[in-house]
Backbone as a ProteinNet text record, in pm:
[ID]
protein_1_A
[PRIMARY]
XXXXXXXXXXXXXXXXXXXXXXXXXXXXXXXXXXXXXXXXXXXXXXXXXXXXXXXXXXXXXXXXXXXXXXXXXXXXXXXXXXXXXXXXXXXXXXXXXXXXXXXXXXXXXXXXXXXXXXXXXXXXXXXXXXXXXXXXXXXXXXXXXXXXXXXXXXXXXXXXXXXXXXXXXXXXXXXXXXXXXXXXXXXXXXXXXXXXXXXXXXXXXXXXXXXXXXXXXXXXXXXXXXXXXXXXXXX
[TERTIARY]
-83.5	-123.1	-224	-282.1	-399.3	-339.4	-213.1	-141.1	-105.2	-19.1	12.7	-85.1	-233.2	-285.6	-342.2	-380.6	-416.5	-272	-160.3	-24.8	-33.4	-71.3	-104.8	-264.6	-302.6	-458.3	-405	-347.8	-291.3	-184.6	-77.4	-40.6	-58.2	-163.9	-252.2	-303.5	-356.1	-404.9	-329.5	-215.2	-76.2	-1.5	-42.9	-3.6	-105.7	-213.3	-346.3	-319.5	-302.9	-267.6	-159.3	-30	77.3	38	-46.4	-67.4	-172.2	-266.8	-328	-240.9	-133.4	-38.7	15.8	44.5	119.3	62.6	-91.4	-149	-247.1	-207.1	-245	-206	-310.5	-263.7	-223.4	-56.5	46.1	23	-99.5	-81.4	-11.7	60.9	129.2	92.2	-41	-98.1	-137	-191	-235.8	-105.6	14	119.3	167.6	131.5	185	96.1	-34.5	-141.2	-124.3	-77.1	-25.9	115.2	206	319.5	272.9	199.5	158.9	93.2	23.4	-26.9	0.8	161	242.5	283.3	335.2	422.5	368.8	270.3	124.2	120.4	96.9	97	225.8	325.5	437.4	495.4	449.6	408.7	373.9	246.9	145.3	230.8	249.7	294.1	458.1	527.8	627.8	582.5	451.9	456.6	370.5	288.7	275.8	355.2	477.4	548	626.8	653.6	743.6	572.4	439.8	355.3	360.7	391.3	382.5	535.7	623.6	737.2	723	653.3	600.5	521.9	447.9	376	418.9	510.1	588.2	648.1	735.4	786.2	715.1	582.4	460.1	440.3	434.1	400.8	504.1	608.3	744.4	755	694.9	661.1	567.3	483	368.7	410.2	461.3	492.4	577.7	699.9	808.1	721	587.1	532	437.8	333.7	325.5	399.3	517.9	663.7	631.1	691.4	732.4	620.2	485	390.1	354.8	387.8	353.1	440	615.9	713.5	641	626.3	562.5	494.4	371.8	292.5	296.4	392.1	430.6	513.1	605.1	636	564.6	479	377.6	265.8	270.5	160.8	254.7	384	495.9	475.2	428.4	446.1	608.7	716.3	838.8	861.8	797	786.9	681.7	738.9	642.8	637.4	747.6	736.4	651.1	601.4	493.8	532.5	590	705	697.6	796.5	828.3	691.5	600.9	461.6	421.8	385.9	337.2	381.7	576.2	607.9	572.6	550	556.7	364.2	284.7	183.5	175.1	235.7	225.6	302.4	396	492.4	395.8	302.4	189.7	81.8	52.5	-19.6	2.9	133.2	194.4	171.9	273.3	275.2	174.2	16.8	-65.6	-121.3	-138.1	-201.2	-111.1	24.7	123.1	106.6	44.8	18.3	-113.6	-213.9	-367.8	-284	-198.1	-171.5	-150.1	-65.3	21.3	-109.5	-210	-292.2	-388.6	-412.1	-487.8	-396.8	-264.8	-167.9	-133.5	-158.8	-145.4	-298.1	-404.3	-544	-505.5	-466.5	-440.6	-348.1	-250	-176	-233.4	-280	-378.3	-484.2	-526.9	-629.3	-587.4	-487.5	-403	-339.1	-344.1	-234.8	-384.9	-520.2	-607.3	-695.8	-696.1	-661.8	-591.7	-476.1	-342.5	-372.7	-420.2	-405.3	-520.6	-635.2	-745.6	-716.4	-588.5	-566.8	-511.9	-395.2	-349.7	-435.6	-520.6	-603.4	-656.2	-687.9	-756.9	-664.6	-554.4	-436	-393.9	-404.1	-433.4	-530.9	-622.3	-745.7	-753.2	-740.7	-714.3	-585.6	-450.3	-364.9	-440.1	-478.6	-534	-589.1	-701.7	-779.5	-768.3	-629.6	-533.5	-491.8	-434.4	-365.9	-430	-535.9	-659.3	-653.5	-691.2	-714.7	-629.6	-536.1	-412.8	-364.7	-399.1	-358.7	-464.7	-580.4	-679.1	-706.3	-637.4	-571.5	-444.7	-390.2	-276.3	-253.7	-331.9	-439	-461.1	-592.6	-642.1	-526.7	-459.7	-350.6	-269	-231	-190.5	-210.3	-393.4	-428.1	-464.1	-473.2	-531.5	-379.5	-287.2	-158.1	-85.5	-124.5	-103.7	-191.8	-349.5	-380.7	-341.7	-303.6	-262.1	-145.7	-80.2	63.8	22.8	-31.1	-86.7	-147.1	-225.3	-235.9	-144	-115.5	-17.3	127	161.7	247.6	171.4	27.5	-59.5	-50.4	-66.4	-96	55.5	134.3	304.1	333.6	273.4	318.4	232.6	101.8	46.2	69.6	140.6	209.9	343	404.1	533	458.2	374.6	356.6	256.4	222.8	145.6	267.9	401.6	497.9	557.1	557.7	646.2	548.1	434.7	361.9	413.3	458.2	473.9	576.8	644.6	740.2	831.9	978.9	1091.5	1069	1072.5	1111	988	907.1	759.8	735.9	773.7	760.5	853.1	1012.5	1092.6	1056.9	1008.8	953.2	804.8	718.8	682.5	663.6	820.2	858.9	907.9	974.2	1033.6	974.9	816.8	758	697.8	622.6	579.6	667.4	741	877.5	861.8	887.2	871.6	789.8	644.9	512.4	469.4	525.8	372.3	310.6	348.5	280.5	164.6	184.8	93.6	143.1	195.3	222	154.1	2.7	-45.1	-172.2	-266.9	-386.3	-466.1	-585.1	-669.9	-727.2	-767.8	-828.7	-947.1	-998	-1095.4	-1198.6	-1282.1	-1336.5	-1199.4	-1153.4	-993.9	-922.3	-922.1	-807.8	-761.2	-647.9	-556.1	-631.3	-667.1	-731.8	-673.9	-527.5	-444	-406.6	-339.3	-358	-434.6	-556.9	-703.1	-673.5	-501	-476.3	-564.4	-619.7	-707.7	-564.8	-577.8	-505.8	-505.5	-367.9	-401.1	-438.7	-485.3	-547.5	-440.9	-299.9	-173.1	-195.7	-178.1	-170.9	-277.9	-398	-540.8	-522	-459.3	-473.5	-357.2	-254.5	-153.9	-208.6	-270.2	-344.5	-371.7	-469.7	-577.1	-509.7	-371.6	-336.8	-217.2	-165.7	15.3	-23.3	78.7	88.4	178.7	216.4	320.3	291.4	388.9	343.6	339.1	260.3	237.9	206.9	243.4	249	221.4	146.4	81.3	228	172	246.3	299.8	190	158.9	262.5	188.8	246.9	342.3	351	429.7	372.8	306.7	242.5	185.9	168.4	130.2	-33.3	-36.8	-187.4	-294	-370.2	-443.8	-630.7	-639.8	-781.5	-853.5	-978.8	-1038.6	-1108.7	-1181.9	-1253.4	-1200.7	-1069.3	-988.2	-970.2	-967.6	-893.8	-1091.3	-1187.4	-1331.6	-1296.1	-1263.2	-1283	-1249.3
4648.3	4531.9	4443.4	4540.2	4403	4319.6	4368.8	4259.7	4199.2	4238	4088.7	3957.7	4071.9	3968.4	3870.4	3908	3839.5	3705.1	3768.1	3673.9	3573.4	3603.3	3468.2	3369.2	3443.8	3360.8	3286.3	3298.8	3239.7	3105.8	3137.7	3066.9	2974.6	3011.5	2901	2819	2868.8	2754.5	2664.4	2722.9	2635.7	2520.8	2581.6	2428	2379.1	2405.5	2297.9	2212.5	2276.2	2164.3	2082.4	2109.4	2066.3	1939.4	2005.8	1883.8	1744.2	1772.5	1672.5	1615.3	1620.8	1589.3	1468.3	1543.4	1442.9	1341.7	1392.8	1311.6	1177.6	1237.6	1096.3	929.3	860.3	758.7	720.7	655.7	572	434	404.3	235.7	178.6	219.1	113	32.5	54.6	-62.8	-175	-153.9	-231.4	-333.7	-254.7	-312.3	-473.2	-403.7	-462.5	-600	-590.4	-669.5	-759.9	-726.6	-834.3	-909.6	-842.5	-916.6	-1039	-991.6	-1085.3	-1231.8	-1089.8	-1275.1	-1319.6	-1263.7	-1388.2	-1464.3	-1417.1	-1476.4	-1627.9	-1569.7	-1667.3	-1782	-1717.1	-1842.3	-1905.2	-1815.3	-1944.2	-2046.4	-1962.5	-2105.3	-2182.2	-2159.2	-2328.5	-2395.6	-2333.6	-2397.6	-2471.1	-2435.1	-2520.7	-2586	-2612.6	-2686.1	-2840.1	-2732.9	-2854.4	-2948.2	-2874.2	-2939.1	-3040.9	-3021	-3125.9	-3209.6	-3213.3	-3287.3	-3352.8	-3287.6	-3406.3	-3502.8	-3474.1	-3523	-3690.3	-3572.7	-3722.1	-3798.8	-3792.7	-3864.5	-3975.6	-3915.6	-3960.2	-4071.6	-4034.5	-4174.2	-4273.2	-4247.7	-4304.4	-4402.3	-4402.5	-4444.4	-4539.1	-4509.9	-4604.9	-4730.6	-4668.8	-4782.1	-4822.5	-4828.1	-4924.3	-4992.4	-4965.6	-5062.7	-5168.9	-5121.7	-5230.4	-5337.4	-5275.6	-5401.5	-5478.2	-5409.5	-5524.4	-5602.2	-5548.1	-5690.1	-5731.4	-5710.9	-5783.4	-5874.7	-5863.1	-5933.2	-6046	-6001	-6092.5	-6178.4	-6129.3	-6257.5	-6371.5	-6264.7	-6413.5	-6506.8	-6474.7	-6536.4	-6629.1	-6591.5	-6666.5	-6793.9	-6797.8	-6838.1	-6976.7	-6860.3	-6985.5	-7070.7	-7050.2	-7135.5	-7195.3	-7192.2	-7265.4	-7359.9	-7438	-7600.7	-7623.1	-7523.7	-7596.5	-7553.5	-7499.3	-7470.9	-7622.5	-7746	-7811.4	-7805.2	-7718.8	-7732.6	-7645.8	-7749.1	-7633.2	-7519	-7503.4	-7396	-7299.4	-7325.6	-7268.5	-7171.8	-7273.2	-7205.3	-7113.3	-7164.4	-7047.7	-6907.3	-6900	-6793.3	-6733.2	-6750.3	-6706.8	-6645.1	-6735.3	-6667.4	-6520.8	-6518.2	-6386.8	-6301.1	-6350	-6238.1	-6121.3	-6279.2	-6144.5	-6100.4	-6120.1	-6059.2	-5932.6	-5978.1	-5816.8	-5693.5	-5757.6	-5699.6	-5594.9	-5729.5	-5633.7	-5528.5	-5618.2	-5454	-5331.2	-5367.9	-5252.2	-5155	-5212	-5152.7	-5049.6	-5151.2	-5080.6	-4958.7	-4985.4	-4860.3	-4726.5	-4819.8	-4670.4	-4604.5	-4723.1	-4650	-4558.2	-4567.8	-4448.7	-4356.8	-4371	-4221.1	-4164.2	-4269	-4212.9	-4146.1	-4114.1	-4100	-3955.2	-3988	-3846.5	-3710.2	-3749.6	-3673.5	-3625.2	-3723.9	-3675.2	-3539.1	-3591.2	-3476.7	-3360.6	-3345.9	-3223.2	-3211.9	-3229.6	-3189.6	-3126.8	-3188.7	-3113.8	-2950.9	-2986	-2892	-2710	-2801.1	-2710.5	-2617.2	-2721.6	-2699.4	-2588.6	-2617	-2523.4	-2381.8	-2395.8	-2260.5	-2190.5	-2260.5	-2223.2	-2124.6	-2186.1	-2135	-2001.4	-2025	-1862.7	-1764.5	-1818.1	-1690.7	-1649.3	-1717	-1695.1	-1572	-1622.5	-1523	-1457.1	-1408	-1322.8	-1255.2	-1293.8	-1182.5	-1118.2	-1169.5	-1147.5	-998.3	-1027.9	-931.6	-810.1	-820.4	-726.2	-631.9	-719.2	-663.8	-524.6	-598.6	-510.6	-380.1	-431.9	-307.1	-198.3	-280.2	-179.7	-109.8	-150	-116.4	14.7	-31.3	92.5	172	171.9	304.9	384.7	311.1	355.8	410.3	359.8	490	637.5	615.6	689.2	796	761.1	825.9	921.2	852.2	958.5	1044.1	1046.8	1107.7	1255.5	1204.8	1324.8	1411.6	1315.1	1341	1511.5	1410.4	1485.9	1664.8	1634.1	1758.1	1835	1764.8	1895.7	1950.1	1879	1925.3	2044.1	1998.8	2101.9	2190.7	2226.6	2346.6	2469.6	2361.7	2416.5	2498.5	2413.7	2489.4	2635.7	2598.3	2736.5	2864.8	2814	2913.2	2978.7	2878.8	2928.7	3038	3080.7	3145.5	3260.5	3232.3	3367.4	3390	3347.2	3441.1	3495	3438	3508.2	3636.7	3645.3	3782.7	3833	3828.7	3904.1	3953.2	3875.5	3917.2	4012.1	4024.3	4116.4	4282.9	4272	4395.8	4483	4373.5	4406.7	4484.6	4551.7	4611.8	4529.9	4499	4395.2	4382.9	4489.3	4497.5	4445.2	4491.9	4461.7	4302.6	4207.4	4076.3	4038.3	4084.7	3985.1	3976.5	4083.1	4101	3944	3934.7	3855.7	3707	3691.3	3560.2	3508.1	3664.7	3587.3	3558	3623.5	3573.8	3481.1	3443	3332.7	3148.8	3171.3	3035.1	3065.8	3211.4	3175.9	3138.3	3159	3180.6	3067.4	2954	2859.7	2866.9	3001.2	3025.3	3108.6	3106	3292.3	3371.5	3472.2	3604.9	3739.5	3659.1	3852.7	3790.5	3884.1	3849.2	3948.4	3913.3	3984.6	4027.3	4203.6	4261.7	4211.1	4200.8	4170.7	4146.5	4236.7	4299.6	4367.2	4393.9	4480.1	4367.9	4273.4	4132.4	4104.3	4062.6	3986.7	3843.1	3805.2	3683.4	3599.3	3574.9	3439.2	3400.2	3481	3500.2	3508.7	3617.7	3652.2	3746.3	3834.8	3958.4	4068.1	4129	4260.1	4366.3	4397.3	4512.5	4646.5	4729.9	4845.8	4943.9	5033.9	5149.7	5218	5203.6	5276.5	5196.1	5091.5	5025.6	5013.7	5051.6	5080.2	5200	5304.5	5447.9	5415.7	5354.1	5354	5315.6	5179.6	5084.3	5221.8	5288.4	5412.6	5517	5533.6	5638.4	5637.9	5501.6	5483.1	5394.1	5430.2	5328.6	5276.5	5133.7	5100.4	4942.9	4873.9	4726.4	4719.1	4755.4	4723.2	4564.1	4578	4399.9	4394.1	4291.3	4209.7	4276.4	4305.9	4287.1	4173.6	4065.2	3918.8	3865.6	3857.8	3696.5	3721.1	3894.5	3945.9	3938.8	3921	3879.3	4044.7	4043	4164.7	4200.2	4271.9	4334.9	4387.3	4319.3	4371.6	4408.7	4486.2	4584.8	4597.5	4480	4505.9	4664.5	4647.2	4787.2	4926.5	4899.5	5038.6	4982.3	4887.7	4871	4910.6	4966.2	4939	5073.2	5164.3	5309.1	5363
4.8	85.4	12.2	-67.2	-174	-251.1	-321.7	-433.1	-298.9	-205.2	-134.8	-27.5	-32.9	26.6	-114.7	-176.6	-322.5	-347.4	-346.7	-339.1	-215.3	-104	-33.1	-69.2	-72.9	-77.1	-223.1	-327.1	-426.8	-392.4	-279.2	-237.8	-137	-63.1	22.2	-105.4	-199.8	-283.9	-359.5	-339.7	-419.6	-344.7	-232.9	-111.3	-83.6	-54.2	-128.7	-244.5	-350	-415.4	-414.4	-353.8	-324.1	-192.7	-87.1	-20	-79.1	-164.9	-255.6	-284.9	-340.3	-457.1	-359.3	-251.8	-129.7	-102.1	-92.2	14.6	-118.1	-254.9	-338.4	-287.6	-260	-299.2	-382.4	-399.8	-464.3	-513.8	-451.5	-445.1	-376.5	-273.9	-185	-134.4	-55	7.8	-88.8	-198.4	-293.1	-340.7	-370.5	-392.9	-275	-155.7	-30	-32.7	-51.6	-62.7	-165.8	-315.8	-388.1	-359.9	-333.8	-264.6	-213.5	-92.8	7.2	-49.2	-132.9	-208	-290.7	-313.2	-426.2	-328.1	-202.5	-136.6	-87.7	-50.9	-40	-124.1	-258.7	-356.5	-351.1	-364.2	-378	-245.2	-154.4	-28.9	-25.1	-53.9	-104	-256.2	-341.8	-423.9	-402.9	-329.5	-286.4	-170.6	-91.8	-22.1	-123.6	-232.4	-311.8	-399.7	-376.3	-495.9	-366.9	-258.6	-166.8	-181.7	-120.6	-143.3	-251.4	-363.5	-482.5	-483.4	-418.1	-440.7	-336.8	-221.1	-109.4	-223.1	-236.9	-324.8	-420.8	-515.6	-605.1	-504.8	-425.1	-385.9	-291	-240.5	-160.2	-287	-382.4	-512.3	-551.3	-518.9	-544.7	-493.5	-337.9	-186.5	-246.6	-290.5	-316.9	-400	-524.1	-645.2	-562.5	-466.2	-437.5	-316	-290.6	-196.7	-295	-390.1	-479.7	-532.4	-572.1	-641.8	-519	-406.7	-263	-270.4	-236.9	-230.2	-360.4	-445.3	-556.2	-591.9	-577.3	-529.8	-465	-333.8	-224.9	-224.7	-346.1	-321.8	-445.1	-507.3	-604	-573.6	-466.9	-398.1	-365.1	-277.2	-165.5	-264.5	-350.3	-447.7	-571	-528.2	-662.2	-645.6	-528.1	-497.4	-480.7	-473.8	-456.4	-284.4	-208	-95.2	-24.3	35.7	137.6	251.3	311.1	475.1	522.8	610.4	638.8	756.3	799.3	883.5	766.5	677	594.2	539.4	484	431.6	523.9	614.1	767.5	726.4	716.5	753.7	669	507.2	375.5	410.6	433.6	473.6	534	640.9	749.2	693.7	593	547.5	447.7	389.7	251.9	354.2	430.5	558.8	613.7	617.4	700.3	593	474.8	376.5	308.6	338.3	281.8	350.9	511.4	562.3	577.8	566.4	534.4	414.2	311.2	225.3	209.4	283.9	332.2	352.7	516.5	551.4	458.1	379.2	267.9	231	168.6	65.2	166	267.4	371.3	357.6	393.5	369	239.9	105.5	19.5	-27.1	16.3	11.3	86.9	194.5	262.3	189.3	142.6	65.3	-48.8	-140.8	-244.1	-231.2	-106.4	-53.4	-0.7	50.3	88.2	-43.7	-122.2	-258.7	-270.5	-268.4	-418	-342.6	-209.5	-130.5	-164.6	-164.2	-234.5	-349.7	-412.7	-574.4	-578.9	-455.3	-425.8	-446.9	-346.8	-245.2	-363.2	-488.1	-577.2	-626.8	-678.3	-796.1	-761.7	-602.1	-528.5	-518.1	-516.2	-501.5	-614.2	-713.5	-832.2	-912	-856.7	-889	-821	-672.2	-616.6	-650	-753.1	-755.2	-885.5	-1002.2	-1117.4	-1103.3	-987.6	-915.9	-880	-800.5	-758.8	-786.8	-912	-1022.3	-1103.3	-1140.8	-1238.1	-1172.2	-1007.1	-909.3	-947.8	-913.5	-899.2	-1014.9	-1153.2	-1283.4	-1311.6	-1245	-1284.9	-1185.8	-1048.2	-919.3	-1009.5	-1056.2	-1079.9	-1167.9	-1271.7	-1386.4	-1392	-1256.6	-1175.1	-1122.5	-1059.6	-974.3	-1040.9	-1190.4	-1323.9	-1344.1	-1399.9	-1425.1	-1335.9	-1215.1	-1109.9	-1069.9	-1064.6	-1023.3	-1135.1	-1231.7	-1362	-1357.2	-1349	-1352.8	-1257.5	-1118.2	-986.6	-1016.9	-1063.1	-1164.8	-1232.4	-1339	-1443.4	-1365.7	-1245.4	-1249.8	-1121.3	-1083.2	-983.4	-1069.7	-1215.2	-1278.5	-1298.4	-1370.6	-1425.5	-1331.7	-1158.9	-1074.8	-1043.1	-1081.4	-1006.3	-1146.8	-1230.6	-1356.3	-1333.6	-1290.1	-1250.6	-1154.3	-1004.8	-907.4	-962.4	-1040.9	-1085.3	-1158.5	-1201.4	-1297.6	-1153.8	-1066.8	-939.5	-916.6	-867.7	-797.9	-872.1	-965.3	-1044	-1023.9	-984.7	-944.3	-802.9	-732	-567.6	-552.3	-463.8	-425.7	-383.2	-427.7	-405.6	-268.9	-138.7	-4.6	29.1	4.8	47	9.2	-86.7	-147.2	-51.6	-52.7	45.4	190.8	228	355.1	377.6	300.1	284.2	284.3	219.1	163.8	294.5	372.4	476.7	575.5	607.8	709	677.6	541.6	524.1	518.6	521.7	529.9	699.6	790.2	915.1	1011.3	962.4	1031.4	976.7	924.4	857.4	771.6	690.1	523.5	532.6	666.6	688.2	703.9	652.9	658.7	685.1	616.2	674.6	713.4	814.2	863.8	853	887.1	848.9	999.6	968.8	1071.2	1091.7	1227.5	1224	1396.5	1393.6	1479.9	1606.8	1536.8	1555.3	1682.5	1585.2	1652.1	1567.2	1573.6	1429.3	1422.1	1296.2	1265.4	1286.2	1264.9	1302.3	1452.3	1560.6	1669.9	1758.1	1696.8	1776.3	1888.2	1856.9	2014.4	1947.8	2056.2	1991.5	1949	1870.8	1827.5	1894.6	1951.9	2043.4	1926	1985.9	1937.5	1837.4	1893.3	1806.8	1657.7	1694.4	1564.4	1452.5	1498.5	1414.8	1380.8	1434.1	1372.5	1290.1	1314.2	1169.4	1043.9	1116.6	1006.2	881.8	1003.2	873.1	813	901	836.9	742.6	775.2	725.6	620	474.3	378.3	426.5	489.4	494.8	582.4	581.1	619	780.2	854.3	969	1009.6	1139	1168.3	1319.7	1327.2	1445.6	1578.6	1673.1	1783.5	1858.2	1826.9	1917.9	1784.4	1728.8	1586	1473.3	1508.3	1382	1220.7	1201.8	1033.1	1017.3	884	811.6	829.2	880	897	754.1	772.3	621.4	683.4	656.9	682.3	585.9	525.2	412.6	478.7	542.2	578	493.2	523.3	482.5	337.4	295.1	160.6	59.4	133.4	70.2	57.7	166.7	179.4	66
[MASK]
+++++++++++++++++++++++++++++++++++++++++++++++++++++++++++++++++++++++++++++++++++++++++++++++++++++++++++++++++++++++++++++++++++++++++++++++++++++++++++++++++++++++++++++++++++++++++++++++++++++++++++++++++++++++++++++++++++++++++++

């Protein structure tokens, strides 16, 4: 019963390290977090690029009302225009014209400013993926390396239970294997103030005098697992 309690307390520590292993952070979240803020950036950046496109042709409209306006007024100061009807209308036409243009240039002022805006947000998502990145390059480092040694010793410990196991008795190991896959990876418990440690049923009296007197794998009444008695294993 000592090689096999020694064979679990070995293998509790082997799924210890097996659950580390699990429970490493991957970087996913980190991953998820840069996504986001590509996705991010390339939002703003195609909303800057339709902004610059408005722009571009806000820019088009203006040039065709300066021609427009400068026709006109070319026009109205040719001297080949005398009616004065005629003049009037040519007046109100560069009138309209211009405060039409005022207008543009307030909306083209506005766009500008939401483009540099933009170009703001660019730059932060920018430097915030840069950021990210680093993070994530030196977690992920990190993650290697630790990943790597639980590896490494979890192979080390699975090589010294193969040479423990090879001490045990075949019936006595399979007996084992099979309660431990059934019980949760406990298989044997420990006596103790004559209760089974995993359960906590007091143990009847039959089964304590076997304990002392029988070599042989006695087991829990309540939980079924293998009974182990340092007391007796001191004697």
């Amino acid at each position: 019963m000592g090689l096999l309690r020694d064979l679990q307390a070995l293998d509790h520590y082997i799924d210890r390290l097996r659950r580390e292993v699990a429970e490493l952070d991957a970087g996913e979240l980190l991953r998820e977090r840069i996504e986001q803020t590509r996705q991010r950036m390339q939002e703003i950046k195609q909303r800057y690029e339709e902004m610059h496109a408005r722009a571009t042709e806000q820019e088009l409209r203006l040039q065709e009302f300066d021609e427009r306006i400068r026709r006109t007024e070319a026009d109205l100061y040719s001297g080949r225009i005398t009616n004065p009807r005629e003049l009037q209308l040519l007046q109100h036409e560069i009138e309209q014209a211009k405060q039409a243009r005022e207008q543009m240039d307030v909306e083209m002022l506005h766009i500008w400013e939401q483009m540099e805006t933009m170009k703001q947000d660019i730059d932060k998502a920018e430097r915030d993926m840069r950021h990210l990145e680093r993070v994530y390059e030196a977690h992920m480092e990190d993650f290697r390396q630790r990943k790597a040694a639980l590896e490494a010793e979890i192979a080390f410990h699975l090589r010294e239970r193969a040479e423990l196991a090879q001490q045990i008795d075949p019936d006595a190991l399979a007996r084992y294997e099979q309660l431990r896959q059934r019980l949760g990876g406990t298989a044997i418990a420990v006596v103790e103030q004559k209760a089974c440690s995993v359960c906590h049923t007091l143990l009847t009296p039959y089964i304590l005098k076997r304990l002392q007197n029988e070599d042989a794998l006695i087991a829990c009444e309540s939980c079924g697992r293998l009974l182990y008695d340092p007391m007796l294993a001191q004697a």
